[in-house]
SETOR-75067 format. One record per residue (C-alpha): residue number from 1; residue in three letters; x, z, y. Coordinates in steps of 0.05 Angstrom, whole numbers, m for minus. Example, Ala and Ser with C-alpha at 12.3 -4.5 7.8 and 13.67 -1.06 7.14 Angstrom:
SITE, 1, ala, 246, 156, m90
SITE, 2, ser, 273, 143, m21
END
This chain:
SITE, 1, unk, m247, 232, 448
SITE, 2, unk, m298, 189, 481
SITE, 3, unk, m293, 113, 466
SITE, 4, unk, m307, 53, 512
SITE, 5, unk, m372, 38, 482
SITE, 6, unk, m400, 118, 488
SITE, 7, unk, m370, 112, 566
SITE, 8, unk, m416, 50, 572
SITE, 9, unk, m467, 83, 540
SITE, 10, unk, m474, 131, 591
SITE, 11, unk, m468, 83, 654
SITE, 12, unk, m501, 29, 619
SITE, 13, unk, m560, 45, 575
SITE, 14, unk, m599, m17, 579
SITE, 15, unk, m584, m100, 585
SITE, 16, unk, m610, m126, 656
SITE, 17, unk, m614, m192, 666
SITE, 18, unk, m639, m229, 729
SITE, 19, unk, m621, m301, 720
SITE, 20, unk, m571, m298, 790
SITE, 21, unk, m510, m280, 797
SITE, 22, unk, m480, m299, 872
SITE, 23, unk, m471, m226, 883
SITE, 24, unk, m421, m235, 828
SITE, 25, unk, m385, m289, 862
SITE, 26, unk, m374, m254, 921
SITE, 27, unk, m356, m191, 885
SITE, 28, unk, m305, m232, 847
SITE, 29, unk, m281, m263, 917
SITE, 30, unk, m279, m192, 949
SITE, 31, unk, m246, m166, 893
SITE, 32, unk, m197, m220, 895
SITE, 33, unk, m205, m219, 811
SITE, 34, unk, m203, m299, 817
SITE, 35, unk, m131, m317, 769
SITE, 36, unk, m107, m376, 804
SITE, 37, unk, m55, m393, 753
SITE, 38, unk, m93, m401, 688
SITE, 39, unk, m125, m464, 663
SITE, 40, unk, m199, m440, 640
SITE, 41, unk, m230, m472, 574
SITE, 42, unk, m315, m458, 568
SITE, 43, unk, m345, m463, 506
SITE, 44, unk, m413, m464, 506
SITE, 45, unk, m472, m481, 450
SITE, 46, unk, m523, m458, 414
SITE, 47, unk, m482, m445, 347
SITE, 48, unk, m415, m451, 332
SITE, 49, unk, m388, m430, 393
SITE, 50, unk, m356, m356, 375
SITE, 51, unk, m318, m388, 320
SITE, 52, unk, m296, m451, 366
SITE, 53, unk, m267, m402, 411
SITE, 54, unk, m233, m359, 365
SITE, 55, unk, m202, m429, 335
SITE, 56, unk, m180, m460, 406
SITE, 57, unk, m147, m389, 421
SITE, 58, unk, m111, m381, 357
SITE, 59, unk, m82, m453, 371
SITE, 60, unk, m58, m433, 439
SITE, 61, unk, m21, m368, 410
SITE, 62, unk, 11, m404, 352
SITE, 63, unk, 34, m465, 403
SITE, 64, unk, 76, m402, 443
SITE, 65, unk, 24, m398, 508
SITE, 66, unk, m7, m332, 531
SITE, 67, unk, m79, m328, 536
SITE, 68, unk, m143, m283, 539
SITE, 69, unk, m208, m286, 489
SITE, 70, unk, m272, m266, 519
SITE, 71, unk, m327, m266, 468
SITE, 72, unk, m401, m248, 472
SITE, 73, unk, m433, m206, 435
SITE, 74, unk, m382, m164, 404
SITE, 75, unk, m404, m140, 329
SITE, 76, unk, m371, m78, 323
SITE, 77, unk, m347, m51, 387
SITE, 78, unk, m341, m72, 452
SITE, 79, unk, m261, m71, 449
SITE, 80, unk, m272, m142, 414
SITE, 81, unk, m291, m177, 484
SITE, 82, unk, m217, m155, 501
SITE, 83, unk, m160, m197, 470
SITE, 84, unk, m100, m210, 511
SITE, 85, unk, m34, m241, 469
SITE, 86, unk, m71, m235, 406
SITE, 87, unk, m81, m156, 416
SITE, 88, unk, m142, m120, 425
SITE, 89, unk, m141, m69, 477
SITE, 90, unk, m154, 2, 457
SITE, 91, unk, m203, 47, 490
SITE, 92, unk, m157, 82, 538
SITE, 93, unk, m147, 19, 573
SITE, 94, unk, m214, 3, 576
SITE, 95, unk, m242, 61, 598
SITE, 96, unk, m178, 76, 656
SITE, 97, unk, m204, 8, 677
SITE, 98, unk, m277, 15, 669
SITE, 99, unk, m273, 71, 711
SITE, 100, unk, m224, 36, 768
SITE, 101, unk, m277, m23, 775
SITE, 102, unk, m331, 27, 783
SITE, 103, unk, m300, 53, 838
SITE, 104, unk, m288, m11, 863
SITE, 105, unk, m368, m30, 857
SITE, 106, unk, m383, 33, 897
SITE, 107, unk, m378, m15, 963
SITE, 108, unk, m431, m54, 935
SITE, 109, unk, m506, m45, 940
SITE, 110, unk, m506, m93, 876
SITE, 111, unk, m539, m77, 815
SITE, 112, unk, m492, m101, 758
SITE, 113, unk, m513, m102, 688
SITE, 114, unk, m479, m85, 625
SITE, 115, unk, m451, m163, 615
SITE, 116, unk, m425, m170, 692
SITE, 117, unk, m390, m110, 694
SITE, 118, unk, m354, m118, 628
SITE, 119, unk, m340, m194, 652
SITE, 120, unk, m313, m158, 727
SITE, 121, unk, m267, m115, 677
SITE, 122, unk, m243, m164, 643
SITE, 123, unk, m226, m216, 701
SITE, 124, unk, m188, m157, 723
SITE, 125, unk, m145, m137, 666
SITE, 126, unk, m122, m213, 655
SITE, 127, unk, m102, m222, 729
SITE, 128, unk, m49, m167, 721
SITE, 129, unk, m25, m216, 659
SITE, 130, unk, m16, m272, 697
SITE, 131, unk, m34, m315, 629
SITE, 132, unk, m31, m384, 620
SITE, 133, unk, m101, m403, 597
SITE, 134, unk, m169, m364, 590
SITE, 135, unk, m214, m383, 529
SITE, 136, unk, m286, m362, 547
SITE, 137, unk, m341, m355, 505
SITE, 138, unk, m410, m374, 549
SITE, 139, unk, m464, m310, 521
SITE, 140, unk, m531, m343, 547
SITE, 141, unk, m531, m419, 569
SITE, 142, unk, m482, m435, 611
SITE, 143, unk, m517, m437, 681
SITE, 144, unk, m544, m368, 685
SITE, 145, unk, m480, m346, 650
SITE, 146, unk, m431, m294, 681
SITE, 147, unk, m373, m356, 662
SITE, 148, unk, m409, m402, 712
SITE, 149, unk, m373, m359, 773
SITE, 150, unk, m304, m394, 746
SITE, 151, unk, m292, m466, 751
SITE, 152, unk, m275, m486, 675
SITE, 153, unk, m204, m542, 667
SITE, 154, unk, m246, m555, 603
SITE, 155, unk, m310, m553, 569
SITE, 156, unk, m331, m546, 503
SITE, 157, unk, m407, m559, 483
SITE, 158, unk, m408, m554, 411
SITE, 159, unk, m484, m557, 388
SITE, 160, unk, m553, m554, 416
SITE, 161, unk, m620, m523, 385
SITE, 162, unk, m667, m471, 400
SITE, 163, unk, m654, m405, 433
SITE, 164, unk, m664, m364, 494
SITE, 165, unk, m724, m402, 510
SITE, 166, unk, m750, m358, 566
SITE, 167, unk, m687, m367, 603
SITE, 168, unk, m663, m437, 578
SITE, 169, unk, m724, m475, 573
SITE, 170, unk, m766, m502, 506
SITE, 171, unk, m745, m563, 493
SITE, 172, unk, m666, m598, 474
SITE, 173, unk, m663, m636, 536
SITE, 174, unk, m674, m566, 586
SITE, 175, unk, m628, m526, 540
SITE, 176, unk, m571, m585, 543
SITE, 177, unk, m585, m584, 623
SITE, 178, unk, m573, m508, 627
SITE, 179, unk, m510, m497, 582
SITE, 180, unk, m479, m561, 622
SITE, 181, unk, m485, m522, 686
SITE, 182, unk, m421, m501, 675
SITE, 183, unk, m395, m571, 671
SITE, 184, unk, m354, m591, 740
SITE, 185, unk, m335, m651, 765
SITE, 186, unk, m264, m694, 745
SITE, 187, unk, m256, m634, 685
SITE, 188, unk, m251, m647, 614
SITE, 189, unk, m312, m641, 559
SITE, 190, unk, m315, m646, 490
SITE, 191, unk, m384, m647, 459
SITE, 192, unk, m405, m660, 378
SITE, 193, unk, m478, m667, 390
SITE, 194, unk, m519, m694, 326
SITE, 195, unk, m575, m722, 375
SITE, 196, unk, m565, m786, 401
SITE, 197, unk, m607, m778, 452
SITE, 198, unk, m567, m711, 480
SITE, 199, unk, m509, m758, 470
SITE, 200, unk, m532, m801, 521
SITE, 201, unk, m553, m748, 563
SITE, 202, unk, m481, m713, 567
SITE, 203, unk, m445, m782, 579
SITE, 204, unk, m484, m777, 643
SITE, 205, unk, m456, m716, 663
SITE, 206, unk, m394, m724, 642
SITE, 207, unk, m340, m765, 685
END
């Protein structure tokens, strides 16, 4: 019995990443995989922010909402980037819906890569839910990241050092700027920045 990460395997043998992603906006507008009705919290950071999101979703189970948990990377298996209600989805669901939203992509001339297609999947399998909040996990910066197509209700930056430097920049102040791309306007942020000089920086993003 094949599981969802040999299926993946086979379609998707290597990470591509190209740093744009508005031909995943519009195949998230074409595909209508937008959920309207659930509030959106983005955690973002450098460390910190799998176990943030793991916390912030527990609390929203145990307080009686539904929600989803996407987290990047998985450890294991990819089945961990798939919790809905506190359950992660088996690989029969995955792969029935791995292979729907290929299909669906077939109208496309995009080339998706291993991360946008697994984020496409899951945008999809959380519509049908209809769930009251969506805790994602940002998996490189924030605005380069797949999670920068939704507009976030709430934003959680939770620390800021080194990484990614070819994509995010080499210094604290053009890593801060890239992970608070996925900041919008009039939305709530929490931030626990040591620096005091990042501190200031975020108070003027942050309305």
């Amino acid at each position: 019995k094949m599981t969802s990460d040999e299926w993946l395997q086979n379609y998707f043998p290597g990470e591509l990443f190209s740093g744009k992603f508005e031909h995943l906006k519009e195949t998230i507008r074409k595909l209508d995989l937008k959920n309207q009705q659930s509030k959106i919290i983005i955690i973002a950071g450098t460390n910190g922010k799998g176990e943030t999101s793991r916390r912030i979703y527990s609390s929203l189970l145990e307080d009686g909402k539904s929600a989803a948990l996407w987290t990047s990377p998985h450890l294991f298996t990819v089945n961990e980037r798939f919790n809905l209600n506190g359950i992660e989805l088996d690989d029969s669901i995955l792969i029935e819906e791995f292979e729907r939203i290929s299909d669906d992509l077939k109208q496309f001339s995009f080339k998706y890569s291993y991360f946008e297609f697994l984020f496409l999947c899951f945008l999809s399998l959380v519509k049908k839910k209809g769930l009251d909040y969506l805790v994602l996990e940002v998996g490189l910066g924030g605005r380069l990241d797949a999670a920068n197509c939704l507009d976030g209700d709430l934003f959680v930056l939770t620390s800021i050092s080194r990484d990614h430097q070819r994509f995010l920049g080499n210094t604290y102040r053009k890593i801060l700027n890239e992970k608070l791309g996925v900041l919008r306007e009039d939305k709530v942020f929490f931030s626990c920045l040591e620096l005091n000089y990042l501190r200031r920086i975020t108070s003027t993003k942050a309305t």
